[in-house]
N, C-alpha and C positions, 0 to 999 in steps of 0.2 A: 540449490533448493532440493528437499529431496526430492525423489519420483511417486513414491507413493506415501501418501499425505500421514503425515502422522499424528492422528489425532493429541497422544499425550501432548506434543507442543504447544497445539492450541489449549486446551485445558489446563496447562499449569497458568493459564491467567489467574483461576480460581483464589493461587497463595498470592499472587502479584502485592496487593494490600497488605496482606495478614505476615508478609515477611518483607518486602524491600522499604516499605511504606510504614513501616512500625513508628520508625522515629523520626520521622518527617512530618512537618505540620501540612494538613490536609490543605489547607489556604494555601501553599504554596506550590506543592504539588501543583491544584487546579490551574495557578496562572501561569506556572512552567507550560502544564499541556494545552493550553489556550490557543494558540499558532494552529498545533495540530488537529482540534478538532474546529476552526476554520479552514483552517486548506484544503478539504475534501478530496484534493486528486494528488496525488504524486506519482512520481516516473520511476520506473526500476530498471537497472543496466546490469544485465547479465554481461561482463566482458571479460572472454579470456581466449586460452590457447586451443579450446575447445572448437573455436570457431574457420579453425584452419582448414578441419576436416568435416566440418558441421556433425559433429558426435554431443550425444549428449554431454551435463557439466558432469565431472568426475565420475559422476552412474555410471556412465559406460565401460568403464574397469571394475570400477564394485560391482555390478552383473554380469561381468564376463561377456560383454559385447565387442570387448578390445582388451590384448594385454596391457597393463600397466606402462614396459616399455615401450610401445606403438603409441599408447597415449601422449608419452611426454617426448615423443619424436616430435609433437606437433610444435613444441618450442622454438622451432629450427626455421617454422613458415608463419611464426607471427611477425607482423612488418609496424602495423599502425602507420602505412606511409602516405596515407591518406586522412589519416586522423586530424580533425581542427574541432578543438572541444567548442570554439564558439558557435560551429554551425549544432553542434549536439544544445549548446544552452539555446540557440534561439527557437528551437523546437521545440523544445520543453518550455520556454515561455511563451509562444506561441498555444500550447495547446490549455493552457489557464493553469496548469500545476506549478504551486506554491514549494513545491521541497521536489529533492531526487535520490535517488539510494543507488550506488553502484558497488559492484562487488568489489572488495581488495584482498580478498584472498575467498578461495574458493577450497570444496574439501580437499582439491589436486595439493593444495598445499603454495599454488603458484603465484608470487605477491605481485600485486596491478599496480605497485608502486615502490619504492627505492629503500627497500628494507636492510637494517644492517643485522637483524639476529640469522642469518645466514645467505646465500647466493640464489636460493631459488627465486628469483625477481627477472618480469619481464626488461626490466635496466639489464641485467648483468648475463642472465641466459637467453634472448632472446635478439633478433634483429633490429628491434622495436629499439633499443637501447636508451628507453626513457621513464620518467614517472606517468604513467596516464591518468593519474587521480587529482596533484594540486591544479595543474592546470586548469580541469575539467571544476573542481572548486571555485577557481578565480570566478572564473566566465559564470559561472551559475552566481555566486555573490555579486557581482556587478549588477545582475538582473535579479537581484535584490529575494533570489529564491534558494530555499534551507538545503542545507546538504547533508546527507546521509552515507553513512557508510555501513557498506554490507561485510561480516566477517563470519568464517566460519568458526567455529572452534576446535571443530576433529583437523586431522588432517594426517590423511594417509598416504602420505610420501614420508613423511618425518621418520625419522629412526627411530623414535625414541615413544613414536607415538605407538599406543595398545591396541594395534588394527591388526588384519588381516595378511598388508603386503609385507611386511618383515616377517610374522611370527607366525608359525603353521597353528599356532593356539594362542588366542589373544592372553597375555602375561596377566596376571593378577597384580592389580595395583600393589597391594597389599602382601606379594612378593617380593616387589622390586620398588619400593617406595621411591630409591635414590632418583630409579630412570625415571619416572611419573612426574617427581618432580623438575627435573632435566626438561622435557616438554610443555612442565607449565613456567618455569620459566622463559621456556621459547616464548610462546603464544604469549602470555602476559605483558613479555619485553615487546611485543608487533603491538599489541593493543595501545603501548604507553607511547610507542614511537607515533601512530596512528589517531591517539589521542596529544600528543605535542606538535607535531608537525601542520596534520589536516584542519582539527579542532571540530571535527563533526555535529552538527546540530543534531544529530540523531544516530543510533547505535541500531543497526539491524540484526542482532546475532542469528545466529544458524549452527545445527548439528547437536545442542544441548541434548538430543537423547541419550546420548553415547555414557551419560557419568550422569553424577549425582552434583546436585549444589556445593555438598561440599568438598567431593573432588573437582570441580571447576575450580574450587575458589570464588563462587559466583558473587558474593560479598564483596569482598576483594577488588574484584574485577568494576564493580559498580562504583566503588569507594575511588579507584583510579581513576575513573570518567569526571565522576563528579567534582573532583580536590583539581582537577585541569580546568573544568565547566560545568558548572554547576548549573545551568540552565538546559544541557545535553538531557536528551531523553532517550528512552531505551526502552525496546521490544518486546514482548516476551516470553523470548527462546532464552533464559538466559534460567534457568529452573527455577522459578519464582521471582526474580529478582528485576525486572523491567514494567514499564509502565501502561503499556497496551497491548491488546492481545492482536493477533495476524493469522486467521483464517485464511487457507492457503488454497485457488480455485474452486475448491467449492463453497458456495453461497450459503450463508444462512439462512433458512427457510423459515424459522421465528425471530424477531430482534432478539439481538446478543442485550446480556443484562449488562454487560459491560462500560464503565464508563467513556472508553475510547478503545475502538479497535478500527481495522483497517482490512480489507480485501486484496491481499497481495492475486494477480492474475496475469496469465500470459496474452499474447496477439494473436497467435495461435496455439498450438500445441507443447514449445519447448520455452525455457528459458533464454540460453544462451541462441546465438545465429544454428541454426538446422535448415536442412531441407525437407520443410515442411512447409505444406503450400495450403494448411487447412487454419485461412485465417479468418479472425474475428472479421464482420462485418462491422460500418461504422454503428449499424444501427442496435449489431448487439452490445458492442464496447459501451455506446450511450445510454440503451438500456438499464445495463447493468450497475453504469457508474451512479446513474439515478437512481435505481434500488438501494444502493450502498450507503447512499449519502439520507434517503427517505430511512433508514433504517440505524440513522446516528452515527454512518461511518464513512470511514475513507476510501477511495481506492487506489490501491499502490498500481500504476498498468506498466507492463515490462517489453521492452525492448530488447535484441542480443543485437548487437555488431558484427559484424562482417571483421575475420581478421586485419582487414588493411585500416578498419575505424569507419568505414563507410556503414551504412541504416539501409538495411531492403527498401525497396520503392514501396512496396506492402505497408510496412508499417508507418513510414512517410506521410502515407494516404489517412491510413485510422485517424493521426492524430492530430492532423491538419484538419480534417471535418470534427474530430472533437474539438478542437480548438475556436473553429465558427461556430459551434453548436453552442460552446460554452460563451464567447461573444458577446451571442444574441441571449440567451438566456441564463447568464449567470449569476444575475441577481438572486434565481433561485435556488443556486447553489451555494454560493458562497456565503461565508458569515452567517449561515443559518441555523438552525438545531433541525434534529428526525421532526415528523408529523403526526401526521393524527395518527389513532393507534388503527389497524385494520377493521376493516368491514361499514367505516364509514364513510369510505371512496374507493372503488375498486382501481386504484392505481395506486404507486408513487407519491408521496406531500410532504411539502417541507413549510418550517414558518419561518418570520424571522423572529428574532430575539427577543422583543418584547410581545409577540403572540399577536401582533393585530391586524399581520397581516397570512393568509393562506397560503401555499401556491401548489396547485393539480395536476400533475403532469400526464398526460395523455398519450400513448404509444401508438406508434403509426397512422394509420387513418382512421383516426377516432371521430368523425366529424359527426352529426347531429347532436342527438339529444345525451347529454351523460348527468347524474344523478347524484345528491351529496345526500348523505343522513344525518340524522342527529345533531345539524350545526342549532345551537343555542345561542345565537347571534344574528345579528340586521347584516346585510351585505349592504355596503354603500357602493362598491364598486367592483366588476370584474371587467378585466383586461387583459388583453394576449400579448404576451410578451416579445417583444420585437419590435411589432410597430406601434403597440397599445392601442389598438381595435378595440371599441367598448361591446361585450357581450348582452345580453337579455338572460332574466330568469324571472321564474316564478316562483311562488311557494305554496304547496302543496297536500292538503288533508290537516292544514293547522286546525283545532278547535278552541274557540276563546275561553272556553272552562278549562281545560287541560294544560299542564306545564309543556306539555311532550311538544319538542319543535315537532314542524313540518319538514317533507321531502322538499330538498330544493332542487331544482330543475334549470339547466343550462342551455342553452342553445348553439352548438360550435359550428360555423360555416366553413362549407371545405375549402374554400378560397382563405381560408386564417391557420390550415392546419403547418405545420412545420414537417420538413420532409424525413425525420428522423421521430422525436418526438417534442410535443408544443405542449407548450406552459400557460396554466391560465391564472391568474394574479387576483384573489381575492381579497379587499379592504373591507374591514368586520370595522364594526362599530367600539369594538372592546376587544380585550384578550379572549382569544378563542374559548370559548365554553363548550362543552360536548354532554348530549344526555345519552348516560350510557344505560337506561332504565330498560323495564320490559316494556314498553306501552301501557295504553289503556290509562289509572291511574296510579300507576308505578312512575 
C-alpha cells in the first residue's frame, strides 16, 4: 500500500465507466458486482518478508529508512512455521467477512506464491519453501468466502523495471522500449500464472501511479482476467480500467457518487506486522465499518502476520468482537443498501432492499430519547436488535392540514443499549418515503 495516500488512485474511478465499461452491457456488470456490494466487510493480508523486521512494506527502502540490501536480507528469517491457513480462514469467517484480499506480490517485487517468471518467491528464496496463497484459497473456498488477490504492478527490485534502485535516472520508456517491454512481459506473465493457477474472485491492483493506461497495458491486463473469469472483478488502481473505487484510510466525509467502492483500512497504524501498538479499538473498527456500509460501502479491514504466519493477539481481539457485534446485528448489515440521506437521523442507516424496512444505528451510550425527521411513513414496529425488545415512540408537531410529516421520537433504555453500538429495527408501513421540503407549506 502506499504510505502517503494518493489521491489520483482513488479518482481515476471517475473514467472506470467511461473506459473499461464501454463495451460491457450495464445489466451484467450489475450482477457481476452484486456479491460485492452484499458483503460489506472483507479482510486484507498484508504478508511478507517485511514482517521479519517489522519494517514498513517496501516504503522503508523507497524512503531511505533501510538500504535495499538490508531489506531483502529479511528473506533469510521468513519461516511461515507456524502458518495453518485454516486458523487464518476461520477468523475471517468468524468475523462475518464474505471475501479476503492477500498480497502476492508486494512493490519489494517478493512473490507470496510459487512463481515461474523468475526466483524471487517466498518457495525458492526463502526458509518458508512453500506457496502461502493456494492453500490459504482452499480454506477460504470451503468457508464458502471470495478471494482476492492483491498485486502490485511496479516493482522495484526487477531489473528491468523504470525505478530508482537500478538506474540513478529513471530510463524513458520511450528510450528503451525493448527493456519496458521485457518487464511487462514479466508482470503480465505473474498476473496470467495468478490468474490460472489461483483464479481469484477479485483483483486488488496497486502502484498504477507510476505509468499510464497504456504503458501498463491496462486493457490488456483486464482482457486476461476476464478471458480466464469472467465473473472476476477488479479495483480501481488499474488507471481506469476496474470496477470500484478503494479510498484508502481516510474516510469519506460525503457519500462517494460511486456505484460500489470500499474503505480499504488498517488495525492500527501499518499494513503489513510492525511494531506498532496504536491499535484500533473494537468500538472504533465497528464504528467505522458502520459508516462505510450506511454510506453504500464496503470495508476492506487489514491484518499483517507475524513472519512465522502467526496474528497479533491485538488484532485477534478486534475481530473476534467484530465478529459478535456482526452476530448479533447483522441483519443490518448484510444484504442491504446505504440509508437515508443525512440530516434525517444524526447517526448511521441502513435499509433493506425493498425499503420497508429502516435500521438506526446508535454509537455508544446513546440511551434515552433520539429523534427521526422527515419519515413520511407509519411505523408499525421498532425493535432492538439482539433480543427484539419492542421500543415506544411518538409523533410529534404533525398538523392534519399539512403534508409535512412529524418529529418522530424514540424511547431507548439503557438496559437495551449494546456495548459497542445498538441497532434499532424500524418496520414502515411502505417503502420508506422522506419529505425532504422546507416546512410550513412547502
Amino acid at each position: 500500500m502506499k504510505k502517503n495516500v494518493l489521491l489520483a488512485s482513488c479518482l481515476c474511478f471517475i473514467l472506470l465507466q467511461s473506459n473499461a465499461q464501454q463495451k460491457i452491457n450495464p445489466e451484467s456488470i450489475q450482477e457481476k458486482m452484486q456479491w460485492f456490494a452484499d458483503a460489506k466487510l472483507g479482510i486484507f493480508i498484508h504478508a511478507g518478508i517485511y514482517s521479519v523486521d517489522g519494517i514498513d512494506e517496501s516504503w522503508s527502502f523507497h524512503n531511505k529508512k533501510i538500504s535495499h540490501a538490508d531489506y531483502m536480507k529479511q528473506l533469510k528469517g521468513f519461516t511461515l512455521k507456524n502458518y495453518d491457513p485454516a486458523v487464518w480462514a476461520d477468523l475471517i469467517k468468524e468475523t462475518g467477512a464474505r471475501y479476503a484480499v492477500i498480497t502476492t506480490k508486494h512493490h519489494d517485487g517478493v512473490a507470496m506464491y510459487d512463481t515461474k517468471m523468475n526466483k524471487l518467491s517466498i518457495e525458492r528464496a526463502t526458509p518458508a519453501k512453500r506457496d502461502m496463497i493456494a492453500p490459504f484459497f482452499d480454506e477460504l473456498r470451503k468457508r464458502d468466502i471470495k478471494c482476492g488477490a492483491y498485486y502490485s504492478l511496479i516493482d522495484w527490485t526487477h531489473p528491468d523495471y523504470p525505478g530508482f534502485l537500478k538506474d540513478s535516472v529513471k530510463y524513458k520508456i520511450s528510450d528503451d522500449y525493448e527493456r519496458w517491454n521485457r518487464f511487462r512481459h514479466f508482470f503480465q506473465g505473474q498476473i496470467k500464472e495468478i490468474s490460472t493457477q489461483l483464479n481469484p474472485d477479485l483483483w486488488w491492483f496497486d502502484g498504477d501511479w507510476e505509468h499510464s493506461a497504456e504503458e501498463w497495458e491496462s486493457q490488456k491486463i483486464r482482457s486476461i482476467i476476464l478471458a480466464n473469469n469472467p465473473n472476476a472483478i477488479i479495483n480501481g488502481r488499474l488507471q481506469g480500467y476496474g470496477d470500484y473505487d478503494t479510498p484508502e484510510q481516510n474516510f469519506p466525509v460525503v457519500r462517494p457518487k460511486y456505484n460500489w467502492w470500499e474503505l480499504c483500512m488498517t488495525t492500527n497504524d501499518n499494513w503489513g506486522f510492525h511494531h506498532d501498538d496504536n491499535w484500533k479499538t473494537p468500538y472504533e473498527v465497528i464504528t467505522i465499518f458502520v459508516d462505510a456500509v450506511s454510506n453504500g460501502g464496503n470495508l476492506l479491514l487489514d491484518f499483517g502476520p507475524r513472519e512465522d504466519g502467526t496474528i497479533p493477539e491485538e488484532q485477534i481481539h478486534v475481530f473476534k468482537e467484530l465478529g459478535a457485534w456482526n452476530k448479533k446485528n447483522g441483519e443490518a448489515i448484510f444484504n442491504t443498501v446505504g440509508g437515508i440521506p443525512q440530516g434525517h437521523f444524526y447517526g448511521p442507516t441502513t435499509l433493506s432492499k425493498d425499503s420497508t424496512t429502516l435500521y438506526l444505528f446508535l454509537h455508544g451510550h446513546q440511551d434515552g430519547t433520539i429523534m427521526l425527521k422527515g419519515l413520511d411513513n407509519k411505523i408499525e414496529e421498532i425493535t432492538v436488535l439482539g433480543d427484539g425488545a419492542k421500543l415506544n415512540h411518538k409523533v410529534v408537531g404533525k398538523i392534519s392540514w399539512s403534508h409535512v410529516p412529524g418529529l418522530v421520537y424514540i424511547d431507548v433504555p439503557e438496559n437495551e443499549l449494546d456495548k459497542y453500538v445498538t441497532v434499532l429495527k424500524l418496520k414502515l408501513d411502505k417503502p420508506v418515503k422522506l419529505y425532504r421540503g422546507r416546512g410550513g407549506f412547502n
